[in-house]
N, C-alpha and C positions, 0 to 999 in steps of 0.2 A: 840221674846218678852223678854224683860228686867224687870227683879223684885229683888227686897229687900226682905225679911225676917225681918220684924219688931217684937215684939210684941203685937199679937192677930191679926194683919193684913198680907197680901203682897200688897206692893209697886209697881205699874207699873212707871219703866219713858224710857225717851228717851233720849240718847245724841245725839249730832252731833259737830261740830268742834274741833279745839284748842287752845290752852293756859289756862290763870285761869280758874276754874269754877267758871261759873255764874248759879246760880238756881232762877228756873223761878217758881214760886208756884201762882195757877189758885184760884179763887175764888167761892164760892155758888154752882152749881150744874155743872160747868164746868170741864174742864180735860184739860190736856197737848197740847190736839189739838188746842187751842185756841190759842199759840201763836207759830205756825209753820210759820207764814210769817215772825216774829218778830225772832225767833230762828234761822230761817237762815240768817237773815240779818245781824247776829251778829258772827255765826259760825267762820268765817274769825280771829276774833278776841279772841273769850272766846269758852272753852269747854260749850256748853250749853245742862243744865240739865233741862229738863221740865217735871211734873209727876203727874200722876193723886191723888189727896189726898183721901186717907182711906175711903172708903166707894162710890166714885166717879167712873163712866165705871169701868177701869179695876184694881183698886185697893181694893181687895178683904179682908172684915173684917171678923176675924171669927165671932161675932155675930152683923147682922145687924140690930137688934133692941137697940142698944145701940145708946142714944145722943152722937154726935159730943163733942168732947173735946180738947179745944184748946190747953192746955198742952200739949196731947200727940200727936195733930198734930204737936205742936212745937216739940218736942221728934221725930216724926217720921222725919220730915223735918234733922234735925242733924244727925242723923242715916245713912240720906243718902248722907251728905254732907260727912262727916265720911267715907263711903264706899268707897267713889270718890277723896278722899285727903286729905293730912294732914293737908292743909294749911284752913284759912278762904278764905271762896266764898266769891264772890260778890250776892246780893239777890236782887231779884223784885218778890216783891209781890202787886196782885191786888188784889181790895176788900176783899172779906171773907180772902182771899191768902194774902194781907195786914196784917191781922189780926195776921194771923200763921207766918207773918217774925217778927212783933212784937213782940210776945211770943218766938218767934225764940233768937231774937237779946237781949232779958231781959234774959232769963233763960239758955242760951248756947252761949255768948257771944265769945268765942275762935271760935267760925264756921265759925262767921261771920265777915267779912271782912269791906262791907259796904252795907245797905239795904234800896232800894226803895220804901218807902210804896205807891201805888198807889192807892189814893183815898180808906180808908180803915174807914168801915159802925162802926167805934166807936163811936157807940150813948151814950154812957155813960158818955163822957166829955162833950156832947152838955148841955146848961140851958136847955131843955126841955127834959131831960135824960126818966123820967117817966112817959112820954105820949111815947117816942117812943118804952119803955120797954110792955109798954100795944096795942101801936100798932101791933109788933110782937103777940104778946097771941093773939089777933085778927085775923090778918092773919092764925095763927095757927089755930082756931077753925072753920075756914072759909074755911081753907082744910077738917077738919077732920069732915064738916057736909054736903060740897058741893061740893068737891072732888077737883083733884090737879089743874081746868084750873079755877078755882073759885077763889083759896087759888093764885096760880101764879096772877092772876088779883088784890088780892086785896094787895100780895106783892108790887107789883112795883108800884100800888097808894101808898103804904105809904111809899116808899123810895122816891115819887118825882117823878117816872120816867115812862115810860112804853116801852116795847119791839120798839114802831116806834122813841121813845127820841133818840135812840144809833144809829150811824153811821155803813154805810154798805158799807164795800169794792166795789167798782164800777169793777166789773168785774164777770164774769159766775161764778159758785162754782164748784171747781174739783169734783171729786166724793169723796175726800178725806174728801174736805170739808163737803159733805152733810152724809158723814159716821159719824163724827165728832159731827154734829148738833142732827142727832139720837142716838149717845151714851146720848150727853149732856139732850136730850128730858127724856130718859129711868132713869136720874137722879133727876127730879121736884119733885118726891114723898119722896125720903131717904131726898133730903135737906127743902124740908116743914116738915116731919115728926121729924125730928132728927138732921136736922142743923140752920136753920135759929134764934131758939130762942139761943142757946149755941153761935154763931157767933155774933148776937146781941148785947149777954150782956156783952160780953167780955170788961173787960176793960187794955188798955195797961199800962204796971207798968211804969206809965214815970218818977218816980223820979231815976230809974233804967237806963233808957235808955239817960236817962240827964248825967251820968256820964260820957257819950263820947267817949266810945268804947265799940262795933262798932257805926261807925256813923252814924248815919240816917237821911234820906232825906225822909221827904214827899212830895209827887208830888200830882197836880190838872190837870184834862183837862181843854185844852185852852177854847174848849167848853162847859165845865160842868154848868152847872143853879146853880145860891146860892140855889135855890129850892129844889135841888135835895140832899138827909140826906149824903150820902156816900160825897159829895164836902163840906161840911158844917162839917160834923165830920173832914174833911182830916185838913179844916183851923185851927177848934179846936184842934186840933193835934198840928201842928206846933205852934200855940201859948201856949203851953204847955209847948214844948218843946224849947220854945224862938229862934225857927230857921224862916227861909221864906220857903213856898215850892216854889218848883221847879214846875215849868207850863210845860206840856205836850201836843204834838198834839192830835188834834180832841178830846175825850169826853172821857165819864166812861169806855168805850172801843176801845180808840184809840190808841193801839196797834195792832190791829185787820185792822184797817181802812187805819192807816198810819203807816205801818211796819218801811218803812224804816226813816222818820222822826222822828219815835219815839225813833228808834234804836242809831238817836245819836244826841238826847238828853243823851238819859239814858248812852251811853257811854262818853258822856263830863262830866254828872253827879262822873260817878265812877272815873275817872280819874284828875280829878280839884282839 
């Protein structure tokens, strides 16, 4: 088991391969596991760094009644690029993990090399910033009166989406996988209690990230719904930042589905 020493947390990640680092940051209640098909597919090429963020399975906060903060996930993320080299990484971040490379690439720009945002839930640049900000406090209180399969239900109504929207690897699940899936279950309560509303309201400083180092790419699934807030924030993004995103295989989590086409886009991506 591999960890960092952050402040107030330990850090769990994994590496595998060689050359730059590339850091992989998980979104919402997920961990590292999430992208082991996509991490190896890539090993060949980049040292890859995947790790569960503060508060998530195996990354251990000293108090876990504390809201999520995307400052000091953006802090921790550095910390650990930091640890692993001198040089700036390459970053992919998904959703909530979007978030954190944004805050990442504004506030510790020398880290970062170049960063992926992948479909990342910035409801705050959407025109309807204030219904989604009162959507989250809804979900919130919909856990906190009818418990986490209530509160996960009436999440994914109001992101657009629900657990059968997202694409599922056409194959058995190792037991890796299904180890993976119960950490990721054992974490629906700390990210409805303490993360979904901080992740939410995040707004990314873009007149910061507009100055063009590091550079940023925002990416959409090929199959993502306008419907769905996290693909509609991703567009608002990129029109923000007056770039085009980058279109990605299968959906909100096709990196999971389609490891290895995804695996290079995102390396034509870093390399172009």
């Amino acid at each position: 088991m591999t960890t960092l020493n952050v402040p107030g947390a330990t850090l769990y990640y994994e590496v595998q391969g060689s050359g730059p680092v590339l850091l992989m940051i998980p979104g919402g209640p997920t961990d590292a596991g999430i992208f082991a098909g996509l991490a190896a597919t890539l090993a060949d090429r980049y040292t890859v760094v995947a790790y569960d963020p503060r508060g998530n399975s195996r990354s251990v906060p000293e108090d876990p009644s504390k809201d999520q903060d995307i400052d000091v996930h953006g802090n921790d993320a550095a910390a650990l690029i930091a640890a692993l080299t001198s040089e700036p990484a390459y970053v992919l971040g998904s959703s909530g993990g979007a978030q954190i490379g944004l805050n990442l690439a504004a506030r510790h720009p020398e880290r970062v090399r170049t960063l992926v945002a992948h479909e990342p839930p910035c409801t705050q640049l959407l025109p309807d910033a204030a219904e989604r900000l009162a959507a989250s406090e809804e979900v919130y209180h919909t856990y906190r009166s009818q418990g986490v399969e209530a509160g996960m239900k009436a999440f994914e109504k109001s992101i657009g989406m629900d657990s059968t929207d997202l694409e599922q690897p056409q194959f058995e699940p190792t037991p890796e996988m299904l180890e993976g899936w119960a950490r990721i279950g054992g974490n629906l309560e700390f990210f409805l209690a303490h993360g979904l509303r901080p992740i939410s309201a995040y707004t990314p400083d873009v007149k910061t990230l507009q100055e063009g180092a590091p550079s940023i790419v925002v990416g959409i699934g090929q199959t993502s719904s306008g419907s769905q807030i996290a693909y509609r924030s991703a567009v608002a993004l990129a029109e923000r930042l007056g770039t085009e995103p980058v279109t990605f295989p299968g959906d909100h989590g096709g990196y999971g589905a389609h490891p290895g086409e995804f695996a290079d886009v995102l390396h034509q991506t870093f390399t172009s």
